[in-house]
C-alpha positions as CSV (number, residue, x, y, z in Angstrom):
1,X,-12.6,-3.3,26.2
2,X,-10.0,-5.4,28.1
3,X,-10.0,-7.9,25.4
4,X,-10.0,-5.1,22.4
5,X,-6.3,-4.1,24.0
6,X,-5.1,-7.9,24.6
7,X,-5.8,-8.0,21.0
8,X,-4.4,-4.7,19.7
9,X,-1.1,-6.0,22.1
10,X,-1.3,-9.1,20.4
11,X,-1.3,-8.1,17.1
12,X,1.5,-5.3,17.4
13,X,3.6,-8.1,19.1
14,X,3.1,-10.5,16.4
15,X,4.1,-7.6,13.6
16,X,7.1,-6.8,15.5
17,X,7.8,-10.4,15.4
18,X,7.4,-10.7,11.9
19,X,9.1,-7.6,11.4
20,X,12.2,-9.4,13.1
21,X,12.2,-12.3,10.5
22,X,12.5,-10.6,7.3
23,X,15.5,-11.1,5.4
24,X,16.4,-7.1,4.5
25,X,17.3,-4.6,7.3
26,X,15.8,-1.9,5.5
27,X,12.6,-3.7,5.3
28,X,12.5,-4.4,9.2
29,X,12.9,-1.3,9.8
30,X,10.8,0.1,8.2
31,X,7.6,-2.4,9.3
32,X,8.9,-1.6,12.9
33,X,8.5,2.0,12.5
34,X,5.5,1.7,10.4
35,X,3.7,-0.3,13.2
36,X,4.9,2.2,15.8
37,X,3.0,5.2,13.5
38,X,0.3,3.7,12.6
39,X,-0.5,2.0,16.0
40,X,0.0,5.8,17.0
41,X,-1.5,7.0,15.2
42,X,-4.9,5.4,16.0
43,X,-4.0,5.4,20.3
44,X,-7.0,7.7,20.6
45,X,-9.3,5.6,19.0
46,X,-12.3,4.2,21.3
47,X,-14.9,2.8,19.6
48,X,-15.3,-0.3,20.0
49,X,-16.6,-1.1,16.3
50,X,-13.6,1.8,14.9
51,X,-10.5,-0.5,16.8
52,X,-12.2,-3.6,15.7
53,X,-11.9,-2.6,11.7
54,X,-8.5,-0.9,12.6
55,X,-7.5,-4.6,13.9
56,X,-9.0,-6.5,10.7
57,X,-7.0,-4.2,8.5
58,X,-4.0,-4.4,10.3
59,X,-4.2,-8.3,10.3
60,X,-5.1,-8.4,6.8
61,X,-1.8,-6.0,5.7
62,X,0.0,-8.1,7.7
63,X,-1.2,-11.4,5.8
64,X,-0.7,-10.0,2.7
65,X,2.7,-8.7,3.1
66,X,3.9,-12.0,4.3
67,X,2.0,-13.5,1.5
68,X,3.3,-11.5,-1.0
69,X,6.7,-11.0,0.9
70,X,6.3,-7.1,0.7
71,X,6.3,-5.3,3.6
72,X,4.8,-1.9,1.7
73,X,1.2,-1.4,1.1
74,X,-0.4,-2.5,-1.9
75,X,-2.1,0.0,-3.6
76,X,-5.7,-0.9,-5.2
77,X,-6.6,2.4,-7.2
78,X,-3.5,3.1,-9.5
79,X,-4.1,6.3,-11.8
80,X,-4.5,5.5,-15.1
81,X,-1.6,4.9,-17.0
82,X,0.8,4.3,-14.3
83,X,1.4,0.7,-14.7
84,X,4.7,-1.1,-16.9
85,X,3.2,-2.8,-20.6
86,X,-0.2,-1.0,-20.3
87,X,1.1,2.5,-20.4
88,X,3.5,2.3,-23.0
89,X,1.2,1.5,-25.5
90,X,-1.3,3.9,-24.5
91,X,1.9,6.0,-24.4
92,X,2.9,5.4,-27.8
93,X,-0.9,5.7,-29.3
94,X,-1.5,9.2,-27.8
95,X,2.0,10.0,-29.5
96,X,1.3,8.8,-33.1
97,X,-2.1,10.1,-33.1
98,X,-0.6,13.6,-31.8
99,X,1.8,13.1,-35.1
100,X,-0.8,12.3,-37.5
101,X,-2.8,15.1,-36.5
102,X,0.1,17.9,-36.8
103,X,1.1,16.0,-40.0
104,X,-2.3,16.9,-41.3
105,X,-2.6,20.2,-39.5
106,X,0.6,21.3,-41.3
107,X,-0.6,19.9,-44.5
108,X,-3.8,22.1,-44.0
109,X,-1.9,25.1,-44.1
């Protein structure tokens, strides 16, 4: 259990750290008071096997947002429709076909 918390220690250190680096204010603050939360957050944890995948996830957001240089989670599961290009279109398809249906609704009548 010793070396779970050296680790845990380790890795808060080294996000803090990292936090420091980044170039906006707004964006050090925020992973400092992220990390503060969400190492928190997850104090009460004690299974061994629970810390350890807390720990991989941790380090793998923190890899990524240096990767990516984006402090913010990335999120995997968008709703449909909620991305730039993609939802225009489908947008603008549900829109005309909306038309040409009341177009020949109306004519119906």
């Amino acid at each position: 259990m010793r070396s779970l918390r050296s680790q845990v220690l380790s890795l808060y250190r080294q996000i803090l750290r990292t936090g420091q680096s980044w170039p906006s204010v707004a964006e050090q603050m925020y992973i400092a008071k992220e990390a503060q939360t969400s190492f928190r957050a997850s104090k009460s944890v004690s299974d061994a096997s629970a810390i350890s995948k807390l720990l991989s996830d941790a380090q793998q957001r923190l890899e990524i947002g240096v990767h990516y240089k984006n402090p913010y989670p990335r999120l995997h599961n968008l709703p449909p429709g909620s991305t730039g290009e993609q939802s225009r279109k489908h947008k603008l398809a549900s829109l005309q076909s909306s038309a040409s249906s009341s177009t020949s609704q109306s004519l119906e009548w």
